[in-house]
DSSP file (Angstrom, degrees, kcal/mol; ACC not computed):
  #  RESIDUE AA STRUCTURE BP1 BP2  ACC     N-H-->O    O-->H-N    N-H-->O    O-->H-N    TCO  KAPPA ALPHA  PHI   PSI    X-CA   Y-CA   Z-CA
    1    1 A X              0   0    0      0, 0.0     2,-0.1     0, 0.0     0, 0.0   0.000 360.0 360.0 360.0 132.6   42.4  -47.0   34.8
    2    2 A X     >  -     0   0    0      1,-0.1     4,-1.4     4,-0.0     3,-0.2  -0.305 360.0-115.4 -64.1 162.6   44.1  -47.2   31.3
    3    3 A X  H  > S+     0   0    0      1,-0.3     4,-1.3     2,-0.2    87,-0.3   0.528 120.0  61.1-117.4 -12.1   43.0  -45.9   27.9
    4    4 A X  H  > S+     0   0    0      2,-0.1     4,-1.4     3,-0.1    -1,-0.3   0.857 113.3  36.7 -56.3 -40.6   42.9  -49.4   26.7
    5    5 A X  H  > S+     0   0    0      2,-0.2     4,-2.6    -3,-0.2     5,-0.5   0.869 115.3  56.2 -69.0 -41.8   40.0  -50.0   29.7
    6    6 A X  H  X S+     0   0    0     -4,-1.4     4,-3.0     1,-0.2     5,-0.2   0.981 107.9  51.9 -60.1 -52.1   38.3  -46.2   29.1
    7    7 A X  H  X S+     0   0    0     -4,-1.3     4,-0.6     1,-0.2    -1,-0.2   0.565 102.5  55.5 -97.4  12.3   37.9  -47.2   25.6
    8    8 A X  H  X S+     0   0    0     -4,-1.4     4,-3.3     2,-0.2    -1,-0.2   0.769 105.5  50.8 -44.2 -54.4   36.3  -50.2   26.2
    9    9 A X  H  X S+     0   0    0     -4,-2.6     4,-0.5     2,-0.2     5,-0.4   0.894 108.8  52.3 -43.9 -50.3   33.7  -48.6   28.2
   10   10 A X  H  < S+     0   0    0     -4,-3.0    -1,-0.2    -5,-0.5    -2,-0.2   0.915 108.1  52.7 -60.9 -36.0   33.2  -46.4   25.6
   11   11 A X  H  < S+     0   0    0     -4,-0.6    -2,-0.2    -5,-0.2    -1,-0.2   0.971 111.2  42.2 -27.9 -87.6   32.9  -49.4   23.5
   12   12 A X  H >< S+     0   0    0     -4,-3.3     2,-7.3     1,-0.3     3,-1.3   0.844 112.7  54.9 -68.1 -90.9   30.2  -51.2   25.5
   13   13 A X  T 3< S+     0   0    0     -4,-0.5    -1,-0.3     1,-0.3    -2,-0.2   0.677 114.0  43.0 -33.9  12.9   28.0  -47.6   26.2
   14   14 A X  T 3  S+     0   0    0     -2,-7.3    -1,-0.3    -5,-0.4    -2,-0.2   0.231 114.3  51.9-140.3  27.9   28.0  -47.1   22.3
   15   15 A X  S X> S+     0   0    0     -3,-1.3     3,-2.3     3,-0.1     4,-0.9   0.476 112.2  45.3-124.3 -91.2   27.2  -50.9   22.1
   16   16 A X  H 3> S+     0   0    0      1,-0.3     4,-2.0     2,-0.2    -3,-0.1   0.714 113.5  48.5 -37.6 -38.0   24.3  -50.4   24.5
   17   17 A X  H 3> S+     0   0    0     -5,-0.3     4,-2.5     1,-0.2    -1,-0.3   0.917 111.6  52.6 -70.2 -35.8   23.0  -47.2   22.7
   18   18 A X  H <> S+     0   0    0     -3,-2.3     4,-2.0     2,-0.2    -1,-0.2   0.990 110.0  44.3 -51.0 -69.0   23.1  -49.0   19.6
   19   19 A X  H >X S+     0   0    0     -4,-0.9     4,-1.3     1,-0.2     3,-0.8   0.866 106.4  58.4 -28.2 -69.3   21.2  -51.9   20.7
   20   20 A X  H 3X S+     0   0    0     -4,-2.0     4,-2.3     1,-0.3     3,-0.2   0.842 106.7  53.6 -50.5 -62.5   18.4  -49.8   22.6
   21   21 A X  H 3X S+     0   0    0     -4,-2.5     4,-4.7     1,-0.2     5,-0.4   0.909 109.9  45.2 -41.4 -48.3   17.6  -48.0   18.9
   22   22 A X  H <X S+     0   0    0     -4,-2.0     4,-1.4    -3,-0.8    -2,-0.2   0.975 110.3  52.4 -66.0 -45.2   17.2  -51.3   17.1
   23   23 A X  H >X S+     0   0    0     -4,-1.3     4,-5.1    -3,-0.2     3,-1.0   0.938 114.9  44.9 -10.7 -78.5   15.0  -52.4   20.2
   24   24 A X  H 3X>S+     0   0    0     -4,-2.3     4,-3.7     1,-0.2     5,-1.3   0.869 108.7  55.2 -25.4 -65.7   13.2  -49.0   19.2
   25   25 A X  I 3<>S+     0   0    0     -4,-4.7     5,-1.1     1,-0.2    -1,-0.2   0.679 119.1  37.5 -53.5 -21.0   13.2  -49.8   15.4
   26   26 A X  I <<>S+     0   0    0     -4,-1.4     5,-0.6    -3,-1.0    -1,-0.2   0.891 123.2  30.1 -86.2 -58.8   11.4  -52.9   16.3
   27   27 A X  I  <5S+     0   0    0     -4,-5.1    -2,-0.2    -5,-0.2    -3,-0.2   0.534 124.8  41.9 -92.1  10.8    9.2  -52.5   18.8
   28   28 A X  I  <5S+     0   0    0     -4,-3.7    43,-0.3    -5,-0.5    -3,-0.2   0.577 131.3   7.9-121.7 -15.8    8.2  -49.0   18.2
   29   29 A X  I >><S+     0   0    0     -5,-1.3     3,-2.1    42,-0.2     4,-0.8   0.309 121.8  51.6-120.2 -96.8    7.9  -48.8   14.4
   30   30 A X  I 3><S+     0   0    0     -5,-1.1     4,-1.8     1,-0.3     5,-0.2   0.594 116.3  43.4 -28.9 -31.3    8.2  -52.2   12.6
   31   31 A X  H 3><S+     0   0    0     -5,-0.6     4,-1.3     1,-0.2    -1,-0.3   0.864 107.5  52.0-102.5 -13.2    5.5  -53.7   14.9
   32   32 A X  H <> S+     0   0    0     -3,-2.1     4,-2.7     3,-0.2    -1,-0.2   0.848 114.3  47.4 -64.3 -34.6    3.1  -51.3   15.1
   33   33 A X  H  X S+     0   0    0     -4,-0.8     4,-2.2     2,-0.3    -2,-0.2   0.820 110.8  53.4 -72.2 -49.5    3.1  -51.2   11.1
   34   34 A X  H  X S+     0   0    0     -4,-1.8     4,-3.0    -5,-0.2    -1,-0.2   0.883 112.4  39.8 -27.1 -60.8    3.0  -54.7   11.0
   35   35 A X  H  X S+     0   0    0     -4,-1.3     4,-1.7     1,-0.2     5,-0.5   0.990 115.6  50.5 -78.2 -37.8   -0.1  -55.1   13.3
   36   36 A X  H  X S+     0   0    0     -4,-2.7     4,-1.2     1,-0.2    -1,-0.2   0.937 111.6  50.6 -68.7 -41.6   -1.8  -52.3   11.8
   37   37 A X  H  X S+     0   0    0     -4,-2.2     4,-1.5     1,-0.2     5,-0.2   0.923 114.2  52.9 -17.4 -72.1   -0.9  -54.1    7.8
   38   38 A X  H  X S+     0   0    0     -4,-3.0     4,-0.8     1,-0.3    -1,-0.2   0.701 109.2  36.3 -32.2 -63.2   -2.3  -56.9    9.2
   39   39 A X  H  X S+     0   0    0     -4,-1.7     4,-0.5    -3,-0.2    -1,-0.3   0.384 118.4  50.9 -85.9  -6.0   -5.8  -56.0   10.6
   40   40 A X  H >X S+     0   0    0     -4,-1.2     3,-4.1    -5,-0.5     4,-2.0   0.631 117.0  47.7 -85.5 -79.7   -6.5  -53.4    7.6
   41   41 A X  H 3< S+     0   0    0     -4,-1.5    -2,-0.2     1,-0.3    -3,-0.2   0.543 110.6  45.5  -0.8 -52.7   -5.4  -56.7    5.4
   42   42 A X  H 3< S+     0   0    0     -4,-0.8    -1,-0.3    -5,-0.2    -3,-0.1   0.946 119.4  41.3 -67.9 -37.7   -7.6  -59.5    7.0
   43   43 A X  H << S-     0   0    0     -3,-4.1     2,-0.2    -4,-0.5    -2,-0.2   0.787 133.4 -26.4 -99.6 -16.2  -10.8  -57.4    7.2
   44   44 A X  S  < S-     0   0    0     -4,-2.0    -1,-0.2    -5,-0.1     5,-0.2  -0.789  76.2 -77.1 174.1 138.8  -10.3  -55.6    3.1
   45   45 A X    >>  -     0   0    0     -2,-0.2     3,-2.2    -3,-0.1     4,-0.6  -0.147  36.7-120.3 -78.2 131.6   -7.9  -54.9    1.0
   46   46 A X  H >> S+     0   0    0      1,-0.3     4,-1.7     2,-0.2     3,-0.9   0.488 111.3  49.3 -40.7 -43.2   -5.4  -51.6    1.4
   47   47 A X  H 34 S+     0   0    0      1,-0.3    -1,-0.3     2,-0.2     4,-0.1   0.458 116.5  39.2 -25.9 -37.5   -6.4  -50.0   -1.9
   48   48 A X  H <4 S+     0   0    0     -3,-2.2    -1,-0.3     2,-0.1    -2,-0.2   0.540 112.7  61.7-109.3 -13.5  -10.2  -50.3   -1.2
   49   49 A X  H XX S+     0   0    0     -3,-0.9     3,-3.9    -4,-0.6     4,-2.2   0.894 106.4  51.8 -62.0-100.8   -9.4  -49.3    2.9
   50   50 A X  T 3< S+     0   0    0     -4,-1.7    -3,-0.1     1,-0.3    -2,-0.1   0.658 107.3  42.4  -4.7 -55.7   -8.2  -46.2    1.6
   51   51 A X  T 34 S+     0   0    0     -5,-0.2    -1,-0.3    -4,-0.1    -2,-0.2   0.605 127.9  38.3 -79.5 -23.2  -10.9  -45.2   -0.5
   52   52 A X  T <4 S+     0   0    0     -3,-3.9    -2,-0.2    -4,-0.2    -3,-0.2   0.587  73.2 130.9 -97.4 -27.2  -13.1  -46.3    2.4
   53   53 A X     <  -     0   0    0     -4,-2.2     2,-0.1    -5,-0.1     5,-0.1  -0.113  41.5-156.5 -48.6 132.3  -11.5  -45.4    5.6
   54   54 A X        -     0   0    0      1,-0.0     3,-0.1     0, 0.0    -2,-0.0  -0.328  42.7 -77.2-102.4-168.3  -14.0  -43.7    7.8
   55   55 A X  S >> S+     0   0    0      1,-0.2     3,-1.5     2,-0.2     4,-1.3   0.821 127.0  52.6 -62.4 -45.3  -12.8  -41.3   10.6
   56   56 A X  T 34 S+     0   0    0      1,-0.3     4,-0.3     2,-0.2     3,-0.3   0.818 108.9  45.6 -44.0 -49.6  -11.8  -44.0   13.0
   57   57 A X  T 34 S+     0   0    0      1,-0.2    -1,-0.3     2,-0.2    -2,-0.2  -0.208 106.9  59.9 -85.3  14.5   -9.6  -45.9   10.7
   58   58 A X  T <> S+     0   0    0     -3,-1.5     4,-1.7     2,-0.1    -1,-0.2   0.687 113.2  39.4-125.9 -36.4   -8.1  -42.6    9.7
   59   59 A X  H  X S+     0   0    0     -4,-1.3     4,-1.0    -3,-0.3    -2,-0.2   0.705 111.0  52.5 -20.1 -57.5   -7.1  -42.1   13.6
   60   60 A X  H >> S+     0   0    0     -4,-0.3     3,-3.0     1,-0.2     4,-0.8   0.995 111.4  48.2 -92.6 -69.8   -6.2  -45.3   14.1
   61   61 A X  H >> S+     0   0    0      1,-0.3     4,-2.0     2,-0.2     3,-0.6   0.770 111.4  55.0 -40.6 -42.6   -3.7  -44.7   10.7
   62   62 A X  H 3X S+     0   0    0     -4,-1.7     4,-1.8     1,-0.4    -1,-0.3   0.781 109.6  45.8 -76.3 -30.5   -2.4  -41.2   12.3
   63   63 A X  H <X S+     0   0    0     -3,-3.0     4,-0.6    -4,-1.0    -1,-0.4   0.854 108.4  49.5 -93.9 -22.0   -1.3  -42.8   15.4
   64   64 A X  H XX S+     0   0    0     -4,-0.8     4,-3.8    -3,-0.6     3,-3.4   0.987 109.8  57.0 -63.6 -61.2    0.3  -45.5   14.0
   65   65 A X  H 3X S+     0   0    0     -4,-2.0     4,-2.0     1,-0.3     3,-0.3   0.688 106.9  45.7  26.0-104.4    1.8  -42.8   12.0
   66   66 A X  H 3X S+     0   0    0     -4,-1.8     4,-2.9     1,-0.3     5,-0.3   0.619 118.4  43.1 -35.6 -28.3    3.3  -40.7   15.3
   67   67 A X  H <X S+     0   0    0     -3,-3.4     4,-2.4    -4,-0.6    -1,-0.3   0.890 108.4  56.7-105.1 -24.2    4.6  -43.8   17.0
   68   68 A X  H  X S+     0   0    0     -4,-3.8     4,-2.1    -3,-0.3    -1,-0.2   0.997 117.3  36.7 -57.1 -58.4    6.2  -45.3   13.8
   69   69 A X  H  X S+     0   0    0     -4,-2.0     4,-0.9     1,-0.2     5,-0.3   0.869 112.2  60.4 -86.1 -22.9    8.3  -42.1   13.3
   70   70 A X  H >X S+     0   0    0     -4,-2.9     4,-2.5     1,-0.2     3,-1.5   0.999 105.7  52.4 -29.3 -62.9    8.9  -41.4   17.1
   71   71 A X  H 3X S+     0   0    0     -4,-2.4     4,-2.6   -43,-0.3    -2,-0.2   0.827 105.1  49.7 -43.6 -46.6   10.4  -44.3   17.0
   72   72 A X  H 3< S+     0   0    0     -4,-2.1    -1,-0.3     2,-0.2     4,-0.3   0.419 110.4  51.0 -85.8  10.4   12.5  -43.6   14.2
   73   73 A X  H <X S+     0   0    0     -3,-1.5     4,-1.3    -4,-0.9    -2,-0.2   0.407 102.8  55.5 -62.6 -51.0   13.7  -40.6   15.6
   74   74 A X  H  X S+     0   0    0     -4,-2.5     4,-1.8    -5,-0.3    -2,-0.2   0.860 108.0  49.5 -92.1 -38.4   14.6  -41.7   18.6
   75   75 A X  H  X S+     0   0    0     -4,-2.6     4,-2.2    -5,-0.3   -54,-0.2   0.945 105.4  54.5 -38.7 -61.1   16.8  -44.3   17.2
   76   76 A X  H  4 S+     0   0    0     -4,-0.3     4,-0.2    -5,-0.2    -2,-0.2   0.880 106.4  53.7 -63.2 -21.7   18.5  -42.2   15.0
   77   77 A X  H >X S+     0   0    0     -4,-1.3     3,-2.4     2,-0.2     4,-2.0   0.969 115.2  45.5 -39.7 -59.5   19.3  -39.9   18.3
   78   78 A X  H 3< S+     0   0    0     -4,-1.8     4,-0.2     1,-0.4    -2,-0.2   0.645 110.2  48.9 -58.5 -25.7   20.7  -43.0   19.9
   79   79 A X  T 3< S+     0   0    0     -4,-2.2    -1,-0.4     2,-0.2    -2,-0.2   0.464 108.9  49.2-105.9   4.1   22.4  -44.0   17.4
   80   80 A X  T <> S+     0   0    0     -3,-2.4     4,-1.7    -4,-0.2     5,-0.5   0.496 111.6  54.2 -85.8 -37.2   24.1  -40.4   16.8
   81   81 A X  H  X S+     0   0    0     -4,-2.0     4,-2.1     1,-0.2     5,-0.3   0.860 103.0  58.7 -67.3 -22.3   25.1  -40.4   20.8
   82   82 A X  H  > S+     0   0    0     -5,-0.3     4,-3.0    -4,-0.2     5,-0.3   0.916 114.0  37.6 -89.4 -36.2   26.8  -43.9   20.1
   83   83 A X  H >> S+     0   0    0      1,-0.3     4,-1.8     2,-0.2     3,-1.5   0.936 109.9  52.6 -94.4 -53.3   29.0  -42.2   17.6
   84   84 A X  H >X S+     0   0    0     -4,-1.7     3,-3.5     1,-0.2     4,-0.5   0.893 113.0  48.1 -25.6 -57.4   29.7  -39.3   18.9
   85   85 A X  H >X S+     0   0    0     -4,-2.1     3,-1.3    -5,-0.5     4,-0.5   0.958 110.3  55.3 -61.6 -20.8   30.9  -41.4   22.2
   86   86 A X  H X< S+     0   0    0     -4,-3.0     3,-0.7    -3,-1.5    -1,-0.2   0.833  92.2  68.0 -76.0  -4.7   33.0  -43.8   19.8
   87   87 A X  H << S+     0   0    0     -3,-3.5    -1,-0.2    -4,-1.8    -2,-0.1   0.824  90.7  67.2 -72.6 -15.1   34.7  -40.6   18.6
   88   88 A X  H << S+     0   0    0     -3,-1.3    -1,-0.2    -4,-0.5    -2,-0.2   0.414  71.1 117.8 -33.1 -31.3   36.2  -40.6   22.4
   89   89 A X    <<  -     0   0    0     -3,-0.7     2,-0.3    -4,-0.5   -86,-0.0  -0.314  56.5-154.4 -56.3 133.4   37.9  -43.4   21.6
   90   90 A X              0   0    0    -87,-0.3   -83,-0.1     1,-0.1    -1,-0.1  -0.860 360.0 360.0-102.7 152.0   41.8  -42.7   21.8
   91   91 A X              0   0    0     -2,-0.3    -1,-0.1   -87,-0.0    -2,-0.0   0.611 360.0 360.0 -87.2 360.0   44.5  -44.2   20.1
């Protein structure tokens, strides 16, 4: 195989890694944040939620929490493996 074809590969597997993190940033933070915005929103407003927030709602905030920054975590790993592999690249 030839180092124009290797660093293609490399190409598309730092293309794929890329992707999979915005996938992450999307469905694992932005839409949890979203829905949780959403349902505090409809039922009262965040500022009076806040003051108000019982134990449940305080839960329900902490996990959104965990998964928001998993998420963004685990994108930025993916997205540190995608450069490292484009650093492969030869000229």
């Amino acid at each position: 195989m030839g180092k124009a074809a290797r660093n293609e590969q490399i190409k598309l597997r730092a293309t794929l890694l890329n992707n999979i993190a915005v996938g992450l940033v999307i469905a694992g933070g932005l839409v949890p944040y979203l829905s949780f915005i959403s349902a505090t929103a409809a039922s009262k407003p965040l500022s009076f939620w806040m003051s108000t927030a019982t134990g449940e709602d305080t839960k329900k905030f902490l996990a959104v929490f965990v998964v928001v920054i998993a998420a963004f975590v685990g994108a930025v790993v993916l997205h540190g493996m995608a450069t490292k592999l484009l650093s492969k690249i030869e000229d």
